[in-house]
C-alpha positions in Angstrom: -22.0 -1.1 12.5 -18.6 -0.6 13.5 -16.5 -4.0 14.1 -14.4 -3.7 17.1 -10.5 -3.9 16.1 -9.1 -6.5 18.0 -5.1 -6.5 17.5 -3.4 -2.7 16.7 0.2 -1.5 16.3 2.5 -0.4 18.7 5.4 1.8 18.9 8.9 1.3 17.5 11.7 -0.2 19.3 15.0 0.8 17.8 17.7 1.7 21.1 17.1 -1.5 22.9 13.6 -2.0 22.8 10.3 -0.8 24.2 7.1 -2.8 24.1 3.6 -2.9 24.7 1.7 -5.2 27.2 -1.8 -5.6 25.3 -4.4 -8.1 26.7 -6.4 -6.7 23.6 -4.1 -4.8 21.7 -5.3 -1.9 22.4 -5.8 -0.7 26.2 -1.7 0.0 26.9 1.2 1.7 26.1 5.3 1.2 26.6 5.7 3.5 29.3 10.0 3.3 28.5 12.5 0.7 27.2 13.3 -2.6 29.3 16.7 -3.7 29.8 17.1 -7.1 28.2 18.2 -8.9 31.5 15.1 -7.8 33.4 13.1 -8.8 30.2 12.6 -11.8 28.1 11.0 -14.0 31.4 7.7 -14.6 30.8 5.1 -15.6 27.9 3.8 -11.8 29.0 7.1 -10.6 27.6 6.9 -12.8 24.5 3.7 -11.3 23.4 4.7 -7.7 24.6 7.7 -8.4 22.2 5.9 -9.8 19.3 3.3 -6.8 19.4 6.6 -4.8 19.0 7.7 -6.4 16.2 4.2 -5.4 14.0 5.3 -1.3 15.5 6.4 0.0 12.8 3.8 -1.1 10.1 2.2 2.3 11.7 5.4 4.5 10.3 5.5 3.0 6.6 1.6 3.1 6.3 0.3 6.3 7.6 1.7 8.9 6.4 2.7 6.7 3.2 0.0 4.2 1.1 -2.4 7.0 0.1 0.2 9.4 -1.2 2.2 6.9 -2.9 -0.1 7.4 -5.9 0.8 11.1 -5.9 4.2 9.7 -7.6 2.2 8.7 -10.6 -0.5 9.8 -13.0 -3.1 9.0 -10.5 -3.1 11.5 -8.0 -2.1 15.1 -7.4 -0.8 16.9 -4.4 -0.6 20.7 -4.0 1.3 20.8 -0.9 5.2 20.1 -1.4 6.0 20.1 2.9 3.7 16.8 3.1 6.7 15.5 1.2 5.8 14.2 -2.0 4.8 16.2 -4.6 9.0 16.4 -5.3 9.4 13.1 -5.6 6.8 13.2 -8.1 9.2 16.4 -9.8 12.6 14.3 -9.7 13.6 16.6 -6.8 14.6 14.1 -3.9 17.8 14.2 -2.7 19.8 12.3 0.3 19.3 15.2 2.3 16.0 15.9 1.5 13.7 12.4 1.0 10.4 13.4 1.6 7.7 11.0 2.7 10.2 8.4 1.3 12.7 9.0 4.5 9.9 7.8 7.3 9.7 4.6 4.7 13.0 3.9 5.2 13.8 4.8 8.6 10.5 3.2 9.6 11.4 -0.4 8.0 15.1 -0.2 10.0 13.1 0.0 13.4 10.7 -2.2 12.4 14.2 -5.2 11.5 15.0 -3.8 14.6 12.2 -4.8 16.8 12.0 -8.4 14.6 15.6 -8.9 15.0 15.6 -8.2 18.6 12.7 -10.6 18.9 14.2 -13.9 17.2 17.4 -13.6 19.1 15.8 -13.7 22.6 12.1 -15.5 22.2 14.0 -19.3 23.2 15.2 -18.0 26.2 11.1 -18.1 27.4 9.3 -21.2 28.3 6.1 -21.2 26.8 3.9 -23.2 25.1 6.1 -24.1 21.5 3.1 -24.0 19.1 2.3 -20.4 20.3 5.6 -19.8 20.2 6.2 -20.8 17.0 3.7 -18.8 15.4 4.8 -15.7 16.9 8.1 -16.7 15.4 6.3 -17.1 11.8 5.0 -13.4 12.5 8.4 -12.1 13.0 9.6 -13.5 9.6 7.0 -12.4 8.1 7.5 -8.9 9.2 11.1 -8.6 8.9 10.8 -9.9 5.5 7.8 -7.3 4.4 10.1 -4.2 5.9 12.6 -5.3 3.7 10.2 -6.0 1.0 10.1 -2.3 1.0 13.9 -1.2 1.4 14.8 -3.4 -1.8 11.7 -2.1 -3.7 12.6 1.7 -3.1 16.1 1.2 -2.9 17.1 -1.6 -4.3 20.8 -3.3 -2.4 20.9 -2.2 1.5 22.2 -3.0 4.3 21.2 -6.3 5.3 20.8 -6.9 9.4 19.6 -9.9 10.6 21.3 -9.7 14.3 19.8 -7.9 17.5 20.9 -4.3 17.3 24.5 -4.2 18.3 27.1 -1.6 17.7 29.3 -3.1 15.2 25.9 -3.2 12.5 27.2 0.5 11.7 30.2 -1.3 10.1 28.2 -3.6 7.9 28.3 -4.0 4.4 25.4 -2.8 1.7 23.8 -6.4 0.4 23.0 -6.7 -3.2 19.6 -6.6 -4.2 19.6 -10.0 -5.7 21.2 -11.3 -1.7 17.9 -8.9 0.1 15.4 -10.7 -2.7 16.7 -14.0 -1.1 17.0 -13.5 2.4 12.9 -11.8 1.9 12.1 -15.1 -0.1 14.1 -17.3 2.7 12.1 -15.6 5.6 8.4 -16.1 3.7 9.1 -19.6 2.9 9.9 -20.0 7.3 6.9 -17.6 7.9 4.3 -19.8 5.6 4.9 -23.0 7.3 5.0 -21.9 10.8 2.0 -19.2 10.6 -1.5 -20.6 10.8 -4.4 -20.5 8.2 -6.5 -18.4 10.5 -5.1 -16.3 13.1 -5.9 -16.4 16.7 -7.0 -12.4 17.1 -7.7 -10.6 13.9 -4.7 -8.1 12.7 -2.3 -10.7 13.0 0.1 -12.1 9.9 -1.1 -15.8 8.7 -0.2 -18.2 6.0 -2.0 -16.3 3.3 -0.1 -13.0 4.4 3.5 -14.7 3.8 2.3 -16.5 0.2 0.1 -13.4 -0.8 3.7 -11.6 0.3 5.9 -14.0 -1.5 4.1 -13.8 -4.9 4.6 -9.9 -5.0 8.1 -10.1 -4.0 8.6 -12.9 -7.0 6.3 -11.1 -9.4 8.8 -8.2 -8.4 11.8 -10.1 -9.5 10.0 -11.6 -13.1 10.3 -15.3 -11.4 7.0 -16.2 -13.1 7.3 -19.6 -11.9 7.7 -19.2 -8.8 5.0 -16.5 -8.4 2.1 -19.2 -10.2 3.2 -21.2 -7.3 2.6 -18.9 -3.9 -0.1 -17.5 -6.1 -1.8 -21.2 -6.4 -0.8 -21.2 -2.3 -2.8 -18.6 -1.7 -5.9 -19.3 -3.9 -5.9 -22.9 -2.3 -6.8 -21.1 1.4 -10.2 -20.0 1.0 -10.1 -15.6 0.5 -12.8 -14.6 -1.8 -13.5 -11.3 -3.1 -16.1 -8.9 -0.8 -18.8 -8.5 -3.2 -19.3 -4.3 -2.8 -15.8 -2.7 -4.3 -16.9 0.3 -2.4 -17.4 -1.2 0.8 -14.5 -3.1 0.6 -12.3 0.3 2.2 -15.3 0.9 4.9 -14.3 0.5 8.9 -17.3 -1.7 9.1 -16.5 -4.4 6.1 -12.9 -4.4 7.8 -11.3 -7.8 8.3 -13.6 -9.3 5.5 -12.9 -12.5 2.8 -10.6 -10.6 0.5 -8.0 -9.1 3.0 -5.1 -11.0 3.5 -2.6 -8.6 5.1 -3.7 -4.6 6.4 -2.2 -2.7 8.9 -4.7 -2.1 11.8 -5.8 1.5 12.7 -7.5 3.0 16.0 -8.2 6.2 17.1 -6.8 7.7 19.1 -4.2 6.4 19.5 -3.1 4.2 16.7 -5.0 6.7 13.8 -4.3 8.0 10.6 -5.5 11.5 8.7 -6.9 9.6 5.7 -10.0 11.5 5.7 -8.4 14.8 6.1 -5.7 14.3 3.5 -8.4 12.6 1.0 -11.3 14.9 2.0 -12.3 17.7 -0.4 -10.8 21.1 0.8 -14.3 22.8 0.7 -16.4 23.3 4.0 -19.7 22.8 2.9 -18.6 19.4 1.5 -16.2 17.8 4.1 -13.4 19.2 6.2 -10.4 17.9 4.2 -7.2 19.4 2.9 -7.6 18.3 -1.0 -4.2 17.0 -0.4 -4.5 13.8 -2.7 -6.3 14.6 -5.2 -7.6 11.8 -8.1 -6.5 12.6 -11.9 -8.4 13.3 -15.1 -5.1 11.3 -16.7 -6.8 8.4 -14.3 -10.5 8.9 -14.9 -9.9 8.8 -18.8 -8.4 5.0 -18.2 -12.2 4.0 -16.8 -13.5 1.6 -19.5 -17.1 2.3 -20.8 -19.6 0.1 -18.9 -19.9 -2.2 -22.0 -16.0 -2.9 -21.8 -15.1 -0.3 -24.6 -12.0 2.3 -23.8 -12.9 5.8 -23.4 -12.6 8.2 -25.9 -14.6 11.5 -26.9 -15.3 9.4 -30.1 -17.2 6.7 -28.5 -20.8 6.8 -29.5 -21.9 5.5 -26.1 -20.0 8.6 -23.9 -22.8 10.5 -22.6 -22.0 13.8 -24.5 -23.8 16.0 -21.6 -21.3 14.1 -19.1 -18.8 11.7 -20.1 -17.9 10.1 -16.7 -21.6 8.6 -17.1 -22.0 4.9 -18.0 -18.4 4.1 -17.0 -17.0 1.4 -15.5 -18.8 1.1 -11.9 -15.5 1.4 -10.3 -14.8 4.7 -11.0 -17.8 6.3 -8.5 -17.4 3.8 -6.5 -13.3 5.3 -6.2 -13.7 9.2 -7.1 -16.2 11.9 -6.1 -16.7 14.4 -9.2 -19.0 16.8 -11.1 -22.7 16.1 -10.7 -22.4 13.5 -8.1 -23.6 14.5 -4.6 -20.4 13.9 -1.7 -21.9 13.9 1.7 -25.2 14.8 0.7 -25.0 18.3 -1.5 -23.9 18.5 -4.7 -20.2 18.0 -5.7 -19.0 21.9 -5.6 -18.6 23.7 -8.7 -17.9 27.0 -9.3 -19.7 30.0 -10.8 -17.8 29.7 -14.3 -18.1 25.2 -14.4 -14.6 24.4 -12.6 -15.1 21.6 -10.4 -13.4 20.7 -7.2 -10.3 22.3 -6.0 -7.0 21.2 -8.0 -7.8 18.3 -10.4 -11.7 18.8 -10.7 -12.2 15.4 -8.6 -11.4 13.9 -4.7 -11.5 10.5 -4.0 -13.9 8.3 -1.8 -11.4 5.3 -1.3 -10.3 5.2 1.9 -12.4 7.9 3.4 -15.7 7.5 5.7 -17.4 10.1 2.8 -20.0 8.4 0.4 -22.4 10.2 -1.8 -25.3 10.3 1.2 -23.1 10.7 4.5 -23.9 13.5 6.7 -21.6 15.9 6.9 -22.3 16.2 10.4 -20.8 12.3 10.6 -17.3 13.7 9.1 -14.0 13.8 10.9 -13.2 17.2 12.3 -9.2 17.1 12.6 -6.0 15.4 11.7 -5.7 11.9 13.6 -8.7 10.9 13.9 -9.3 8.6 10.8 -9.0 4.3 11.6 -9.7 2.9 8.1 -7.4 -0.1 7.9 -4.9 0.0 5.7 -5.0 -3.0 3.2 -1.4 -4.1 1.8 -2.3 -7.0 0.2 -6.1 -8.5 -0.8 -7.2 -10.9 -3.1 -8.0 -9.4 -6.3 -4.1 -8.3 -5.9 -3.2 -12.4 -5.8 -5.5 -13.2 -8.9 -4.5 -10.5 -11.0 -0.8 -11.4 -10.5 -1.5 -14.8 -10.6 -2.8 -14.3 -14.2 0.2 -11.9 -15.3 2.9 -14.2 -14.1 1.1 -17.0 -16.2 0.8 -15.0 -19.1 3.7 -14.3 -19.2 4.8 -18.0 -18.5 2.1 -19.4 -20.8 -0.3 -16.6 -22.7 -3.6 -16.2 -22.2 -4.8 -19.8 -21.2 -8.5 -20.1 -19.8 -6.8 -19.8 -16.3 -5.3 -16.3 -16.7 -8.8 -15.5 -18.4 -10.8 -16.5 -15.1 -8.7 -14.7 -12.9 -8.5 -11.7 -14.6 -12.6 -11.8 -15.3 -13.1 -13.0 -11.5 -11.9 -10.0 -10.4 -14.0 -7.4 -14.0 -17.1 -9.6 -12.0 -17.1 -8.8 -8.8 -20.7 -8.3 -8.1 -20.6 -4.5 -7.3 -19.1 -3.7 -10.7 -19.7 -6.2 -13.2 -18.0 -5.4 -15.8 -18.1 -7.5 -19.5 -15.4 -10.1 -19.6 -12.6 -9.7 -21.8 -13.1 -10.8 -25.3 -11.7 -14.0 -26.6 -8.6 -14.5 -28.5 -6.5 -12.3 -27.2 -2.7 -12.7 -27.9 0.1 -12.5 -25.2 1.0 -8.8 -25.4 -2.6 -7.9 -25.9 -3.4 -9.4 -22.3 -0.3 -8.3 -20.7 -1.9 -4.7 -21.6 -5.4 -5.5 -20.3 -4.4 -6.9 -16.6 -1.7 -3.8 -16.8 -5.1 -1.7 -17.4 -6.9 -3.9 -15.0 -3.9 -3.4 -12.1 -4.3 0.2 -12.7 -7.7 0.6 -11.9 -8.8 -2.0 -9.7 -5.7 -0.5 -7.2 -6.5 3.5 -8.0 -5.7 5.0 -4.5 -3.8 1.9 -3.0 -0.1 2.9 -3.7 0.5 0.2 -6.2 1.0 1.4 -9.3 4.0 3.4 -8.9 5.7 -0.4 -8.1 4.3 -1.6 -10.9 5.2 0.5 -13.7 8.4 0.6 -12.2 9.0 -3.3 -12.2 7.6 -2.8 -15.8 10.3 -0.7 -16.6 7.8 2.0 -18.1 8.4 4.9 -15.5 10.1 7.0 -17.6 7.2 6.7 -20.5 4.0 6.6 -18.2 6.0 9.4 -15.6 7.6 12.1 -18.1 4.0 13.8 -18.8 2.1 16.3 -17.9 -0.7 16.1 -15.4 -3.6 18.6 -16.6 -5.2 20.4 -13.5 -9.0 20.9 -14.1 -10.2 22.2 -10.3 -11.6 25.3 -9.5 -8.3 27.2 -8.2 -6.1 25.6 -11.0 -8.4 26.0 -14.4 -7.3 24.1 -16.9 -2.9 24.5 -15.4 -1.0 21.6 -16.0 2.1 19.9 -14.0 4.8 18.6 -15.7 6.0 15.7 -14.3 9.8 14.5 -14.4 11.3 11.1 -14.5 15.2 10.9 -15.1 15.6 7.1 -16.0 19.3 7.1 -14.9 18.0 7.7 -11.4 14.3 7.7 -10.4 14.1 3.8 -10.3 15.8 3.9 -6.5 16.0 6.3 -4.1 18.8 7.9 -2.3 19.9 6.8 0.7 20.3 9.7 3.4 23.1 11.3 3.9 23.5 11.1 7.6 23.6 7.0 6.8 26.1 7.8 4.0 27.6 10.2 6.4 27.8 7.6 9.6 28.6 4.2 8.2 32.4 3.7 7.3 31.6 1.1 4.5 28.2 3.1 3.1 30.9 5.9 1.5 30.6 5.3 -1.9 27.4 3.3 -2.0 25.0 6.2 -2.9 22.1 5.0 -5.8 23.2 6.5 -9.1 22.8 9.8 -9.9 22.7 11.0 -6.5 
């Protein structure tokens, strides 16, 4: 069964601002941009307004969370114009960002829209608890756009005004001055947004705590990310018990998510299922173009809780991706597994796949015994929500920040084997008396897995400040039209933490001149 989407994303507003009049978020467009003194009248312009502000979430999600695990040992890509197999190479440059440019250009409209929004919503007369929560969703949003721009590129510009023509002369922030203002806009967001929202899609308490503890994780503020982490555990999210079903249209919405980005076709869609889908016809009509790693599949614990190694007596010596940790068929499609109903293809001389030798199922409408006759024909047409933040994210980072803090007390244990329990994978616990570096490795492990396909672990082994060992490898290719070729990847420490700013910005803003990232 299919749940019906109640609340989707608009279109951007950067010039002045257009917005879209949606009884039920989904039935109308912006037709063209309103001049502000024929808008900001009615409650009906409020909420046309504050749809606006979520706009953009559509430009840094779409065509970004799968692929961000491309830039790690997770994932492959074949196909440098998609924009992000250079990245992965060291070969970005301020004219030439690939998927990383509609990040940051789609954040800027998105503070845009926000922006726009808080300097005009007190001219309306509506009612003030309403209006106050929309104002909670447009911290919230500004603050998770630029929860992005500091990630990626650490000090920009920071706007905080409507759009007006003198921003072009502002000053690039610090990143320590963007880490506050995020912090100072979650901390207004959590006490104006409510527990539950009134129409499901929208921002609520959880979202800004759940938000806050990353951007504090980010920042090694372990304190303060036990704290929002505590917030969030206090407000009732529990983890959906099938892993699998956790990334299906019809579980959308469920306990564990606490902040997606809403998708619809066809107007609000993504391609997931053609960019995930396995480039073989008789399989699924995808393009192969994120493709999962053998450098991931070998970090799969055994199902008793032992690593994986060719030397462990229970590795099934006929097929070692057998009694694994449940996780990784519930993630990946490989060799001797059926996807959509016929065997996993394999070619004539034992080469699976296309490229790596695997595909993944997260985030696709593809399971083991779909019809293929079920599967999305074209690009556009996929409307898996997009899940930013859920809560096996808030109790694993609740247990690093308090190991880190503390060691590995009985609470970091239960979070950490909460999440190893879920009732779809159920895996062993971790064993008892381990020390603090030895836990710090087993959530790292745990992050790495448990996220495989969501576009986190690139931030994390960056905040961990182990790019340029996990990054500087090379990526053996096992598929059928690669055989056993390898990529080397590149990391160059002195620059690959940020990313350039583009040029034209360099280019157009009087005080941006000499404010390029190193090394670019």
């Amino acid at each position: 069964m299919t749940i019906t989407k109640y609340f989707s994303i608009g279109l951007a507003t950067i010039s002045l601002f257009a917005v879209s009049c949606q009884k039920d978020f989904l039935n109308k467009l912006p037709q063209d941009s309103v001049s502000p003194e024929v808008f900001w009248k009615t409650e009906e312009d409020a909420k046309a307004a504050n749809i606006g502000c979520y706009s953009a979430l559509w430009d840094v999600t779409t065509e970004v969370l799968p692929y961000l695990d491309v830039l790690t040992p997770n994932a492959y890509s074949n196909y440098p114009w998609e924009g992000w197999k250079n990245i992965s190479l060291s070969a970005q440059t301020p004219t030439s960002l690939g998927g990383m440019g509609g990040v940051y250009t789609g954040a800027y409209g998105g503070i845009s829209a926000t922006n726009n929004f808080l300097a005009n919503i007190d001219k309306i007369q509506m009612n003030e608890e309403r209006k106050a929560v929309m104002k909670g969703e447009a911290y919230f949003l500004r603050a998770y756009y630029y929860s992005l721009l500091v990630n990626y590129w650490g000090g920009v510009i920071l706007v905080l005004d409507s759009p007006n023509i003198e921003q072009i002369n502002a000053k690039k922030s610090t990143k320590e001055e963007v880490y506050a203002q995020v912090e100072k806009d979650l901390t207004t967001a959590a006490g104006l947004l409510p527990v539950e929202p009134a129409e499901k899609g929208r921002v609520t308490k959880g979202s800004a705590y759940g938000l806050l503890t990353r951007i504090n994780l980010y920042q090694n503020k372990w304190n303060d990310a036990v704290k929002s982490g505590s917030e969030v555990m206090k407000l009732g999210y529990q983890l959906f018990p099938n892993y699998r079903g956790l990334f299906l249209e019809a579980n959308e919405n469920n306990s564990e998510v606490i902040f997606d980005v809403q998708f619809l076709q066809p107007r609000f869609p993504t391609s997931w299922d053609i960019y995930l889908g396995i480039y073989a016809p008789t399989n699924a009509p995808g393009w192969s173009s994120i493709e999962p790693t053998q450098d991931l599949v070998d970090e799969y614990e055994m199902k008793d809780g032992s690593k994986y190694s060719a030397s462990n007596p229970i590795v099934d010596p006929k097929d070692p991706n057998n009694n694994r940790d449940p996780r990784l068929d519930q993630t990946i499609f490989r060799k001797g597994v059926l996807y959509n109903s016929v065997p996993y293809p394999v070619t004539e001389d034992g080469w699976a796949g296309v490229y790596t030798g695997y595909s993944y199922k997260k985030y696709t409408i593809y399971d083991n015994n779909t019809s293929l006759s079920n599967a999305i024909g074209g690009t556009g047409l996929s409307q898996i929500n997009g899940i930013v933040i859920r809560y096996a994210d808030i109790l694993l980072m609740y247990a690093e920040a308090l190991n880190e803090l503390s060691g590995p007390t009985a609470e970091v244990y239960a979070a950490v084997n909460q999440v190893r329990a879920r009732p779809s994978v159920k895996m062993p616990a971790l064993p008892a008396g381990l020390n603090k570096e030895q836990m710090r490795e087993r959530i790292r492990h745990e992050r790495r897995i448990e996220f495989a396909g969501e576009g986190l672990y690139y931030s994390d082994i960056r905040r961990w400040k182990i790019a340029e060992e996990v990054l500087n490898r090379s990526i053996v290719l096992n598929g059928g039209q690669t055989k056993g070729a390898t990529e080397k990847r590149i990391f160059r420490k002195e620059k690959d933490y940020l990313m350039p700013f583009p040029q034209k910005d360099i280019d157009n803003a009087p005080n941006m001149k000499d404010q390029q990232n190193p090394g670019y």
